[in-house]
Every structure is written in C-alpha cells, then in structure tokens.
C-alpha atoms as one frame of an Amber mdcrd trajectory, in Angstrom:
protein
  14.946  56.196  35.855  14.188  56.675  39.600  15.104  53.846  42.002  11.568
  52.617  42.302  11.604  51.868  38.755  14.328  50.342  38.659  13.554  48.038
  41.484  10.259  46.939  39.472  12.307  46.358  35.822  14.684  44.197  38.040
  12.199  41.233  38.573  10.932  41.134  35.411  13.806  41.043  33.324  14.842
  38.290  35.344  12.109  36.467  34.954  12.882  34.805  31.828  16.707  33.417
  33.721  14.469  31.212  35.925  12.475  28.572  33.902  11.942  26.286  36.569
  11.212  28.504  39.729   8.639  30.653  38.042   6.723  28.879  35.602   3.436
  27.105  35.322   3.198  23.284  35.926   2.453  22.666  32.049   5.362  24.246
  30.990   7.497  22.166  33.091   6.005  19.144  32.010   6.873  20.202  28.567
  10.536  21.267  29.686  10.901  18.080  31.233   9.042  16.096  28.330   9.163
  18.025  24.790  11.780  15.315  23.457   9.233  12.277  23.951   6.345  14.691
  23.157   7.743  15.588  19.748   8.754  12.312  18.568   5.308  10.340  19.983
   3.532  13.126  17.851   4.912  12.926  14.932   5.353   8.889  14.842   1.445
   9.116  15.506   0.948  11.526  11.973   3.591   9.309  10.148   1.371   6.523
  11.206  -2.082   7.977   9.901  -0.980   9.221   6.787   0.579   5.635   6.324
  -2.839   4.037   7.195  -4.336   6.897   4.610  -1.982   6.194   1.714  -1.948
   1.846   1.993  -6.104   1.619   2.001  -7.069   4.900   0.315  -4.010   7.003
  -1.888  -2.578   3.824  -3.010   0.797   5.341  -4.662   2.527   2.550  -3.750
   1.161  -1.394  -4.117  -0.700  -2.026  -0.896   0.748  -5.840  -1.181   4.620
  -4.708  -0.559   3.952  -1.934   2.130   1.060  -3.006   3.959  -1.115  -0.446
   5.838   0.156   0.082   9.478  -3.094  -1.318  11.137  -1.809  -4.817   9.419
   1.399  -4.469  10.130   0.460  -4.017  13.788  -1.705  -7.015  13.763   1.136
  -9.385  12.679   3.279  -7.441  15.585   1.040  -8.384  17.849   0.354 -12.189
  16.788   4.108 -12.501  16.811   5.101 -11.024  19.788   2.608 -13.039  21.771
   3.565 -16.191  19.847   7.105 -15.409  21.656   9.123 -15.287  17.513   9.647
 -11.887  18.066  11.132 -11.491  21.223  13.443 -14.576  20.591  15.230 -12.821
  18.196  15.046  -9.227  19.515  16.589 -10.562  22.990  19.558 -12.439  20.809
  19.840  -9.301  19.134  19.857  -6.812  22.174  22.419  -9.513  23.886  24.801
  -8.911  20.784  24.318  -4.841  21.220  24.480  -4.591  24.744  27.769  -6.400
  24.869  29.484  -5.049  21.817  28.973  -1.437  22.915  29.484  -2.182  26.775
  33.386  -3.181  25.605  33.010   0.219  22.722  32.548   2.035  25.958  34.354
   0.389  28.280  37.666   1.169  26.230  36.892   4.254  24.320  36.176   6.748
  27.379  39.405   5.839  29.095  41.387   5.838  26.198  39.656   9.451  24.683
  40.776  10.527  27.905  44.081   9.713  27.867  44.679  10.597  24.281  42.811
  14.273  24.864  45.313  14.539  28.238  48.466  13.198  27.218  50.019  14.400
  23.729  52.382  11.408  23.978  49.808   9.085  24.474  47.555  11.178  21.301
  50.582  11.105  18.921  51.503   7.775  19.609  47.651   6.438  18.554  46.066
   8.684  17.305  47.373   7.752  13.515  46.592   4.244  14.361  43.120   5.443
  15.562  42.030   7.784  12.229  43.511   4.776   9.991  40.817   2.441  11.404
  38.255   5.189  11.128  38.430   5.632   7.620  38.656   1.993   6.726  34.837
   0.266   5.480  35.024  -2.441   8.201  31.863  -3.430   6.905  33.876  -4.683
   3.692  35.721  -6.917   6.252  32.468  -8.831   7.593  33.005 -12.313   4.933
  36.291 -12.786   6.060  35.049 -12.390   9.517  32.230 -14.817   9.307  34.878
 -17.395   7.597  37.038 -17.033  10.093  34.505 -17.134  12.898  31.444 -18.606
  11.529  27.868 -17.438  11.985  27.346 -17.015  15.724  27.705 -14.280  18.086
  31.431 -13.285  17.390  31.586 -11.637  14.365  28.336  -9.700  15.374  29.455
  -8.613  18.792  32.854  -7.497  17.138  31.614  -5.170  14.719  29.647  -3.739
  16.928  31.891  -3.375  19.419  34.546  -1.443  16.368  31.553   1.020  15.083
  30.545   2.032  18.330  34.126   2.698  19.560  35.355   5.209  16.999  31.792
   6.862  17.556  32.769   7.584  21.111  36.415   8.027  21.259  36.627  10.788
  18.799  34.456  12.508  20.535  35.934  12.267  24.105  39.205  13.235  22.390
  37.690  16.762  20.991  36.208  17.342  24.714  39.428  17.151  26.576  41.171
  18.751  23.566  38.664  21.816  23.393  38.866  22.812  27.370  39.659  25.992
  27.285  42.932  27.521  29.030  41.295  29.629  30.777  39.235  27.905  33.427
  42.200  25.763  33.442  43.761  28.816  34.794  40.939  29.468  37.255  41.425
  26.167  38.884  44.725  26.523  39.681  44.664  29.683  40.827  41.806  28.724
  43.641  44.202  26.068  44.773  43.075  22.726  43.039  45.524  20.186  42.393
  45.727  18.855  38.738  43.144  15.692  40.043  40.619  18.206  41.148  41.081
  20.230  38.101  40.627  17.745  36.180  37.793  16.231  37.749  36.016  19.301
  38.573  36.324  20.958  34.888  38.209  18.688  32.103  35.629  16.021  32.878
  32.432  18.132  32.896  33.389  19.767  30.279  34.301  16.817  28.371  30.864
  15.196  29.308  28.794  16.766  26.887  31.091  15.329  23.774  31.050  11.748
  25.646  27.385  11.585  25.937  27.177  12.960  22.245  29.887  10.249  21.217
  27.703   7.582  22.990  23.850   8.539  21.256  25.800   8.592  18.147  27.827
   5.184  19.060  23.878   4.012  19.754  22.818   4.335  16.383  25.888   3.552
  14.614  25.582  -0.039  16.843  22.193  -0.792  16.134  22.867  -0.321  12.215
  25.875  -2.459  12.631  23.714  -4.901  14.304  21.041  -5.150  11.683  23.885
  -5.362   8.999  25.703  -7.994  10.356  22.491 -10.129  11.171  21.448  -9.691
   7.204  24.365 -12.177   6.040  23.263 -15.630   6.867  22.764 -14.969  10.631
  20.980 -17.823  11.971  18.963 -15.573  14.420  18.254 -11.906  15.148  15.949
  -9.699  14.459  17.560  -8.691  11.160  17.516 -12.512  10.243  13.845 -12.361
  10.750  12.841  -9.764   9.143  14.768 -11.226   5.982  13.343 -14.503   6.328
   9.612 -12.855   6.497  10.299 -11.289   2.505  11.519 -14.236   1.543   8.459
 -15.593   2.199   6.191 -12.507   1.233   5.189 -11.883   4.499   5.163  -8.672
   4.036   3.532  -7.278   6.931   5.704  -9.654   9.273   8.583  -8.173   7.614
   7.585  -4.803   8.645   6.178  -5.996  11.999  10.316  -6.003  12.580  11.193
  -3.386  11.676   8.436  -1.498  13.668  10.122  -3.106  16.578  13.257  -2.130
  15.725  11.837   1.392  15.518  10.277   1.095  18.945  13.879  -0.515  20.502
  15.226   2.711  18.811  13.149   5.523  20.722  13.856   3.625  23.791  17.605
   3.054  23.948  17.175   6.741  22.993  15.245   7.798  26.137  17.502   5.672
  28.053  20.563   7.454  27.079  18.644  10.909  27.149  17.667   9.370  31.213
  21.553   8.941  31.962  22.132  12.359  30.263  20.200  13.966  32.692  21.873
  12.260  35.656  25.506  12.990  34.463  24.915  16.491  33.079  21.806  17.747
  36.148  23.063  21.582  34.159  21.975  21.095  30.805  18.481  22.225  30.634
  19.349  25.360  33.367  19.182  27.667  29.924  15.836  26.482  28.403  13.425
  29.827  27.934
C-alpha cells in the first residue's frame, strides 16, 4: 500500500473512535438520551396494550385491573385533591433519609475495608452475617419496639440500602489492578494521589452500581415496611384503596410509584455522568 493510501485508510478507520466529534446532531441526542428514550417508549406500548386488553381483550376482569385511561383519571383527581402527594412526600422523607445514612456510612467504610485487610478481616464476617440474614423477618419486633412511625421505616431502609452499596465499593478497591498501581508510583505519586487519582476512579463505577442497586432495594424496603399498619405512605395508601375496592386508586399508586422510580433513576444516571464524565467515551 503506497503512502497516499495509507494516509486516506487512516481517517476513516478512525472515524468510528470519535462518536462525539464526528457525528450528526441526532445521533448525539440519542447518545446523550437512548436511556430515557428506551424506557418512555416502551412504558408508552405497555400502556396501549394495557388500554387494549382492560376495554377490548378482556383476559383479565376489567373490575380488578382497570384500563390505564381510568387509572390515570383517579391519578389525576387525587393528586390535585393533594392525598397523593401527602403520602408520597412522607414516603420520599423516609427514603431520602434512610439511604442518605446507607450512603453516608457504606462508601467510607467499603473504602476502608477494600484498603485495609485489617480493617476487611476484622468486619467483613460481621458484614456477610448481616447480609444473609432476612431483616425483613425482623420488621414486628421492630414496630413493637418502636411503634408505627418513622423509625422502623427509616431503619430498614437505611440496612437494605447499605449492604447494596458497601459490597460493592469493597469489590472496586479490591479489583484495582496491580498494575496501574505500579504506574503511579513509578511517575512519582504519593500513596494519596494514587489513590485518589486511580483506586477511587476505578472504584467509582462499582459505587455508583452499589448505589442504583441500593435505590431499588430502598424503595422496595420502603413499600414493604409501609404495608404493615403504617399510618401513612404511599404503600399505606395504596392498601387502604383495595380495601375499599378502589381499584383504580389503588393502581393510581402504584403508577406513581412507577413514575418516582424512572426519576430517582435519571437522577442517579445525572450524578453518574458528573462523577464518571469517561463513561460514554466508547459508545459506537
């Protein structure tokens, strides 16, 4: 191949290792939006064919899952009447402080455990014990010895979304390998900058998987706990509506529970971004 060959091969074989310099304006809209994109779409065909099966395909008893446009309506009526968000903000208080203290404590101590082996063989029995344990099974003893406000709620949370995070950040320091360890040193870093330059980026992508994980972990937790004679929450309200057989109220909760979902989701998929700016420098 003569040089001016290879001098035109060169560009475009490159092309494909710069997604963001060299694409069209739609495709990085879709880079920067595909996760939304995919899940909007198919909540919007989940939605028709539910619409399609409650008022035409009628498998299932149209009384007991209502048809989505019904469901909405009693959304809406109870959102404006302010029921809704009553509970959902006593709920989201519960869930933002149980996994701000999950957090708080797991990170620090996954990083210590994953740096130290003293500090990991001293707790980390202690640590898998609790892990394997149904803590769930604890929950009447819990509400007996705390009663039925925000304690026992905020505590469970707080334990589900702690081993969720921990493990992880333990694996990330853990899995570093010795080699860019090796590297660091040998350009003259100190063990601080080391570690701040390379354990903790590195480690990053196992904390950020440890907290979406600790995310949905917490908000199952939450609905749990509310289920057993909370006297609000959205969980409480939701029971309370099938008591009644208010069906479509019932399900007007748990649609807002789904929508709460998608965006604590994007929110941690928003911080993602900002703590890992590298991650999408491979997408083709």
């Amino acid at each position: 191949m003569t040089e001016i060959a290879k001098s035109a091969s060169l560009p475009l074989a490159m092309e494909k290792f710069l997604p963001m310099e060299k694409t069209s304006l739609g495709r990085r809209f879709w880079l920067a939006n595909r996760t939304m994109i995919l899940v909007f779409s198919g909540l919007v065909f989940f939605f028709i064919f539910w619409e399609i099966e409650a008022t035409t395909l009628k498998w299932v008893e149209p009384y007991f899952i209502p048809p989505i446009s019904k469901i909405m309506r009693a959304a809406w009526v109870n959102i404006v009447s302010g029921e809704i968000p009553m509970e959902l903000v006593w709920s989201l208080q519960n869930f933002v402080v149980g996994y701000s203290i999950a957090a708080a404590i797991a990170i620090p101590l996954g990083l210590a455990m994953g740096s130290f082996p003293v500090v990991n063989r001293l707790l980390s029995p202690y640590v898998w014990i609790m892990y394997s344990m149904p803590r769930i099974a604890f929950l009447p003893i819990v509400i007996i010895a705390m009663g039925f406000g925000r304690g026992p709620k905020v505590l469970f949370i707080a334990l589900a979304s702690f081993f969720q995070i921990v493990i992880p950040t333990i694996a990330g320091v853990l899995t570093v390998s010795p080699s860019l360890l090796k590297v660091g040193r040998l350009f003259g870093g100190s063990r601080l900058q080391v570690y701040r330059k390379i354990v903790l980026p590195y480690a990053m992508n196992f904390i950020v998987t440890g907290m979406r994980l600790a995310a949905r972990t917490g908000m199952m937790v939450m609905y749990s706990t509310e289920m057993y004679g909370s006297p609000r929450g959205i969980a409480s309200y939701v029971v309370k509506q099938a008591e009644f057989f208010h069906f479509d109220g019932a399900f007007a909760g748990l649609l807002v529970l789904i929508v709460l979902a998608l965006t604590l989701t994007s929110v941690i998929d928003i911080a993602d971004t900002r703590l890992r700016p590298w991650k999408g420098a491979v997408a083709f």
